[in-house]
FIMAR-57149 format. One record per residue: residue number from 1; y, z, x of N, C-alpha, C in turn; residue in three letters. Coordinates in Angstrom, 1 decimal, padded with zeros to 4 digits, always signed. Last residue first. Example, Ala and Ser with C-alpha at 12.3 -4.5 7.8 and 13.67 -1.06 7.14 Angstrom:
2
+------+---------+--------+--------+----------+--------+---------+---------+--------+--------+------+
: rodo : n.north :   n.up : n.east : ca.north :  ca.up : ca.east : c.north :   c.up : c.east : rogu :
+------+---------+--------+--------+----------+--------+---------+---------+--------+--------+------+
:    2 :  -002.2 : +007.1 : +012.8 :   -001.1 : +007.1 :  +013.7 :  +000.0 : +007.9 : +012.9 :  SER :
:    1 :  -005.7 : +007.8 : +013.2 :   -004.5 : +007.8 :  +012.3 :  -003.3 : +007.8 : +013.2 :  ALA :
+------+---------+--------+--------+----------+--------+---------+---------+--------+--------+------+
% end
This chain:
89
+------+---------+--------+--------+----------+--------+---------+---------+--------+--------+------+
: rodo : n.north :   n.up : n.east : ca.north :  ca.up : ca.east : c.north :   c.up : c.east : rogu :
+------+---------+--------+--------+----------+--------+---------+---------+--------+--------+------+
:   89 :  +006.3 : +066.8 : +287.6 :   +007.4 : +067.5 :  +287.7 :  +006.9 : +067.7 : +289.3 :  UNK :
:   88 :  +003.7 : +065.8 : +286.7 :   +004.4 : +064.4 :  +287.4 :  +005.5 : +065.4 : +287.7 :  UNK :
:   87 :  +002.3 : +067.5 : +285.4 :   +001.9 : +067.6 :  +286.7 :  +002.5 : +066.2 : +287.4 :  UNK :
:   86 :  +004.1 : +068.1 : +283.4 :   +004.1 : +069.0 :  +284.0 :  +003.1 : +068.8 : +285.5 :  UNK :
:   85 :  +003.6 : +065.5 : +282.2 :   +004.4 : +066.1 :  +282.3 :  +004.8 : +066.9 : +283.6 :  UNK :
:   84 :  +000.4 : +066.2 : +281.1 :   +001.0 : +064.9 :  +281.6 :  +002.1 : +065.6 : +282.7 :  UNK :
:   83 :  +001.2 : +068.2 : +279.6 :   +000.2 : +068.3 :  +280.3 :  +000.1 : +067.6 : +281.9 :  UNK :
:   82 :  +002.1 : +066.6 : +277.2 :   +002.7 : +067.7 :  +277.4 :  +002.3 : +067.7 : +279.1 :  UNK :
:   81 :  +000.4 : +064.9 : +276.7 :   +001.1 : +064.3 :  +277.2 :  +002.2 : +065.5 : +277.8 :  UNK :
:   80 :  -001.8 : +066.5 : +276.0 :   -002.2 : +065.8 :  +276.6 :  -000.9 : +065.5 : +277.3 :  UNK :
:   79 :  -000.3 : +067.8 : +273.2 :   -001.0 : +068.6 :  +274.5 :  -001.3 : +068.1 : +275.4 :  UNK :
:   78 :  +002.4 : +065.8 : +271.9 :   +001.1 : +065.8 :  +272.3 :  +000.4 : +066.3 : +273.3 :  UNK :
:   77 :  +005.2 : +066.9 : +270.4 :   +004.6 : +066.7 :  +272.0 :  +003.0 : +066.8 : +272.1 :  UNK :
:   76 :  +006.0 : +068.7 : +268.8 :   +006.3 : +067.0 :  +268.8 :  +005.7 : +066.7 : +269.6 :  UNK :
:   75 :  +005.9 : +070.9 : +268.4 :   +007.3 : +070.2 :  +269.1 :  +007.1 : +068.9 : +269.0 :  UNK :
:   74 :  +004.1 : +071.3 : +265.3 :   +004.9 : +071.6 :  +266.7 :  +005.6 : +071.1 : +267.5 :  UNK :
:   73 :  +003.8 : +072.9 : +262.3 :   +003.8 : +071.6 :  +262.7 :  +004.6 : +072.3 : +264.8 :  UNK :
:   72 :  +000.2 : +073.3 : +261.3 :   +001.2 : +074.1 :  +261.8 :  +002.1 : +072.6 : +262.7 :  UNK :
:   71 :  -001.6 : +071.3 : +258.7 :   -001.3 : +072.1 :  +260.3 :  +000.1 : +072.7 : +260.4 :  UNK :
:   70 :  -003.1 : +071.7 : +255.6 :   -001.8 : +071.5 :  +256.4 :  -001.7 : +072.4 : +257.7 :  UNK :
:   69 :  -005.6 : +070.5 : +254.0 :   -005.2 : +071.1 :  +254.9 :  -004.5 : +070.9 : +256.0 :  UNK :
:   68 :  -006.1 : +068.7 : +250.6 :   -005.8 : +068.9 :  +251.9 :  -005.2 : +070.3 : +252.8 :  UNK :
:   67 :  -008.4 : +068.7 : +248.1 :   -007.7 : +069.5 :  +248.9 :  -007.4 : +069.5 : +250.5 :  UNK :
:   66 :  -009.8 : +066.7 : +246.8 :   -008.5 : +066.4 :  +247.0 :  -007.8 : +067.8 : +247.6 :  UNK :
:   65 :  -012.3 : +068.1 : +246.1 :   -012.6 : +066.8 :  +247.6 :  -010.9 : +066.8 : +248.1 :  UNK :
:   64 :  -011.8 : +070.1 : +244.4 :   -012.3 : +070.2 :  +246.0 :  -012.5 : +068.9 : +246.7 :  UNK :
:   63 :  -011.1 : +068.6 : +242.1 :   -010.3 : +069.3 :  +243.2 :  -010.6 : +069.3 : +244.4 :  UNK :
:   62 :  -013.7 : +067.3 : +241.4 :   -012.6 : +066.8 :  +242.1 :  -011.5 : +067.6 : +243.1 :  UNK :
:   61 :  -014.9 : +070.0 : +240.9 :   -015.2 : +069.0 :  +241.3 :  -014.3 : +068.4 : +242.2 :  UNK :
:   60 :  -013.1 : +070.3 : +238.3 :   -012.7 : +071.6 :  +239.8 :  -013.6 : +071.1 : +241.2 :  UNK :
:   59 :  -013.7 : +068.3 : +236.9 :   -012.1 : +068.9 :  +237.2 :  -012.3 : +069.6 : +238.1 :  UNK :
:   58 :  -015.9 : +068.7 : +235.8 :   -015.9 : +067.9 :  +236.4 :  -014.3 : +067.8 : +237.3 :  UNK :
:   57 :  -018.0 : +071.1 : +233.8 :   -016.8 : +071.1 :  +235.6 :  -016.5 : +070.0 : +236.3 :  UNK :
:   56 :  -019.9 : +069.6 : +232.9 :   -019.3 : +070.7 :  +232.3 :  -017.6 : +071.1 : +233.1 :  UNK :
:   55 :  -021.5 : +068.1 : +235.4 :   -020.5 : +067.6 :  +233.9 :  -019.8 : +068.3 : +232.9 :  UNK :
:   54 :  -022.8 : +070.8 : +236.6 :   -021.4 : +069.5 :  +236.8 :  -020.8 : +068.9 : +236.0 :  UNK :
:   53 :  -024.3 : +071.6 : +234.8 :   -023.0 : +072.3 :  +235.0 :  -021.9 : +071.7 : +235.8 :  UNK :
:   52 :  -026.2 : +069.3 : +234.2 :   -025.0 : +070.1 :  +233.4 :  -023.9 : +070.6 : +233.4 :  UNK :
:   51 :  -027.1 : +069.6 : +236.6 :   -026.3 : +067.9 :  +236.4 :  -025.5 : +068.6 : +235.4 :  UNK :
:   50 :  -028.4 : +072.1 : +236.9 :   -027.6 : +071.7 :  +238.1 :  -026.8 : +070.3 : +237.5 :  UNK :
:   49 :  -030.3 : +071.8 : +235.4 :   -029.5 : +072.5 :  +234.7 :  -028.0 : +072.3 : +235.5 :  UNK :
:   48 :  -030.9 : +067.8 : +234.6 :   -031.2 : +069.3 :  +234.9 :  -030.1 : +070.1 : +235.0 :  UNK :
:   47 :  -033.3 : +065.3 : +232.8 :   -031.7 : +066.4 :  +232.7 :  -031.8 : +067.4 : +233.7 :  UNK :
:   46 :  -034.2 : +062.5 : +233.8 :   -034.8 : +063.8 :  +233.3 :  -033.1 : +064.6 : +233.5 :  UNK :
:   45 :  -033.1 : +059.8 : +233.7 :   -034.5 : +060.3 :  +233.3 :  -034.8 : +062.0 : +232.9 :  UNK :
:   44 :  -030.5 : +058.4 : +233.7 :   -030.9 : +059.9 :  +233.9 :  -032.3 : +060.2 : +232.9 :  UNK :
:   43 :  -029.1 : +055.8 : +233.1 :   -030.6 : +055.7 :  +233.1 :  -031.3 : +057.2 : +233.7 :  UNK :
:   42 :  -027.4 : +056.5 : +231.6 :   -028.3 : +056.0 :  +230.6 :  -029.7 : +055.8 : +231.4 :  UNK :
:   41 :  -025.6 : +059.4 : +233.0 :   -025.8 : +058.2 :  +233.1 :  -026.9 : +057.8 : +231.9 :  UNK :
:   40 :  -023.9 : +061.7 : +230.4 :   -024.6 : +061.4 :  +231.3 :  -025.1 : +060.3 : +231.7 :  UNK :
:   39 :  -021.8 : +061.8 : +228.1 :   -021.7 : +062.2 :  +229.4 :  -022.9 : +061.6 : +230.7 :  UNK :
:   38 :  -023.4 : +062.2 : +225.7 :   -022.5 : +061.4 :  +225.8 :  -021.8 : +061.2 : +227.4 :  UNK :
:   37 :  -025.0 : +064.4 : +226.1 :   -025.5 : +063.3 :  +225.9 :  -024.4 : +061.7 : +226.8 :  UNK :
:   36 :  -023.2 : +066.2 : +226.3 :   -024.1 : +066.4 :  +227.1 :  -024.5 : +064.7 : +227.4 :  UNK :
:   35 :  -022.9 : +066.4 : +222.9 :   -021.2 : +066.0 :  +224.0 :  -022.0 : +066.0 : +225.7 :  UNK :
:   34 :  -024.7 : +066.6 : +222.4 :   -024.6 : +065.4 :  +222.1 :  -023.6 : +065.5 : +223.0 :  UNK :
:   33 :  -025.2 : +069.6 : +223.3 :   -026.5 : +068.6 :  +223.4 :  -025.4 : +067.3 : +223.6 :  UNK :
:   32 :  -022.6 : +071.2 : +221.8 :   -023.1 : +070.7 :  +223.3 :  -024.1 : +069.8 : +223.7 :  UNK :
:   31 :  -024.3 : +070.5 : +219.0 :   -023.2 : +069.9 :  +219.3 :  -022.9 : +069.9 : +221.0 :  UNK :
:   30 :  -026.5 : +072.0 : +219.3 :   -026.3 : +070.5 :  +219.0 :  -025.0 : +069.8 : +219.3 :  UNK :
:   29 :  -025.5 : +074.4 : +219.9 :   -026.5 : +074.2 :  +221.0 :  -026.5 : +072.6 : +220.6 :  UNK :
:   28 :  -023.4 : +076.4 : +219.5 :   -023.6 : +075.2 :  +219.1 :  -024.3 : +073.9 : +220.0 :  UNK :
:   27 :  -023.1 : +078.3 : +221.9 :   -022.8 : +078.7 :  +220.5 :  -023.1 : +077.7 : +219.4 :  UNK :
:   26 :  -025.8 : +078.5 : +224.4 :   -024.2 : +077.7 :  +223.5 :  -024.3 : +078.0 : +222.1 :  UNK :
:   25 :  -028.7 : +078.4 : +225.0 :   -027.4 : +079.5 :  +224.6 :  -026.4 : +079.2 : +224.2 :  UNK :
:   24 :  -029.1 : +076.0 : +224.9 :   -029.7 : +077.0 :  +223.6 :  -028.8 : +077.7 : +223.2 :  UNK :
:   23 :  -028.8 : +075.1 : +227.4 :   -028.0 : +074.1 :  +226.5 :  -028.4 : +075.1 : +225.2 :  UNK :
:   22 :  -030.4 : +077.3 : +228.5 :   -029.0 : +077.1 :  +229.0 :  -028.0 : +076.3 : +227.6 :  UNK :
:   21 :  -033.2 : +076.1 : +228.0 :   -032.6 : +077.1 :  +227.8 :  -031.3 : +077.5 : +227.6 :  UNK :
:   20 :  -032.7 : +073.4 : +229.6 :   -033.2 : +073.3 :  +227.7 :  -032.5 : +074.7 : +227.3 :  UNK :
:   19 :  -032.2 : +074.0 : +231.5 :   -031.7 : +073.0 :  +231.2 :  -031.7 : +073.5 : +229.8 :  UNK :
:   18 :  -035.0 : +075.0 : +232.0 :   -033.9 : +076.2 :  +232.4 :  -032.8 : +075.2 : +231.9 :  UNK :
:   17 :  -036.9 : +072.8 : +231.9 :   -037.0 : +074.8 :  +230.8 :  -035.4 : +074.6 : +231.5 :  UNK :
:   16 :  -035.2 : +069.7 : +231.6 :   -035.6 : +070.5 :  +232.5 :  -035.7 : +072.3 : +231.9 :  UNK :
:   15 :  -036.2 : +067.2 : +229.5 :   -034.9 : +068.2 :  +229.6 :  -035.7 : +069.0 : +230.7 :  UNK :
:   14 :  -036.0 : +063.3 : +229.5 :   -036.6 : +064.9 :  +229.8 :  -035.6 : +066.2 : +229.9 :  UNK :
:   13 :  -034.8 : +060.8 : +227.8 :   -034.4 : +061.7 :  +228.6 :  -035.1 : +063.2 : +228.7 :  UNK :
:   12 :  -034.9 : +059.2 : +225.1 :   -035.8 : +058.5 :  +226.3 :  -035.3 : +059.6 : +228.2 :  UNK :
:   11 :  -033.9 : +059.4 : +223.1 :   -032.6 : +058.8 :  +224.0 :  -033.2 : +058.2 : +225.5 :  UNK :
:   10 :  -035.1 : +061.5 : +222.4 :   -034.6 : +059.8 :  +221.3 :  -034.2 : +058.6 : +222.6 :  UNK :
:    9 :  -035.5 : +063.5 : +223.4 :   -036.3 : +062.4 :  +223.8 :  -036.2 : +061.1 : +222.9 :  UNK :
:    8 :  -032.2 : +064.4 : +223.2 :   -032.8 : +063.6 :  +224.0 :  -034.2 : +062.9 : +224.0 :  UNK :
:    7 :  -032.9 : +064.8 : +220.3 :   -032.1 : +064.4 :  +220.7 :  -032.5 : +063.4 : +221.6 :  UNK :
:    6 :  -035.4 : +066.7 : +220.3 :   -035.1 : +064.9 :  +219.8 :  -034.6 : +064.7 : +220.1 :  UNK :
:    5 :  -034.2 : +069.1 : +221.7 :   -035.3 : +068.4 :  +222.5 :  -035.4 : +066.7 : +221.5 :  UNK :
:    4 :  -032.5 : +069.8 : +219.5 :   -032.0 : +069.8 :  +221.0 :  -033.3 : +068.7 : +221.8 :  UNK :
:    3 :  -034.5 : +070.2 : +217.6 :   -033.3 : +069.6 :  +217.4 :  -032.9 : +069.2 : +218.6 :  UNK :
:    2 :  -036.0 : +072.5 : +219.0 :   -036.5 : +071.3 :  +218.8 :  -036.1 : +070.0 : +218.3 :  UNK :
:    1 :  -034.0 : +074.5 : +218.7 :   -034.4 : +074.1 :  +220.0 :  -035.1 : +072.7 : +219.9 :  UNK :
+------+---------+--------+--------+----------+--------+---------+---------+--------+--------+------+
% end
């Protein structure tokens, strides 16, 4: 853990307990540290657990902005103009 905490304060970056904790659990708490490291802006002052697990997920991220929703398609006729229509008949 105190490997994990030089790291960053080499780098001049605070780690948030539940941040610190989380990056522990990993099977290779240094090696996630640096691939963490490597990842994050230079001027992120403090780490937290919430910036982690986005940078961990940055793919399912994206998805969700790029998901479009498809209308039902219909005659072509604008409800307005439809509307229109029926009170010039």
């Amino acid at each position: 853990m105190r490997e994990v905490v030089q790291l960053f304060s080499e780098r001049g970056t605070f780690i948030e307990p539940e941040a610190l904790e989380y990056i522990s659990s990993k099977e290779d708490p240094l090696s996630f540290a640096r691939e963490i490291i490597s990842k994050i802006s230079s001027s992120s002052l403090v780490l937290t657990l919430e910036e982690i697990k986005k940078l961990e997920s940055p793919h399912e991220e994206k998805e969700e902005k790029t998901v479009m929703k498809i209308s039902p398609v219909g005659s072509g006729e604008k409800p307005l103009a439809r509307n229109m229509m029926r009170i010039l008949r």
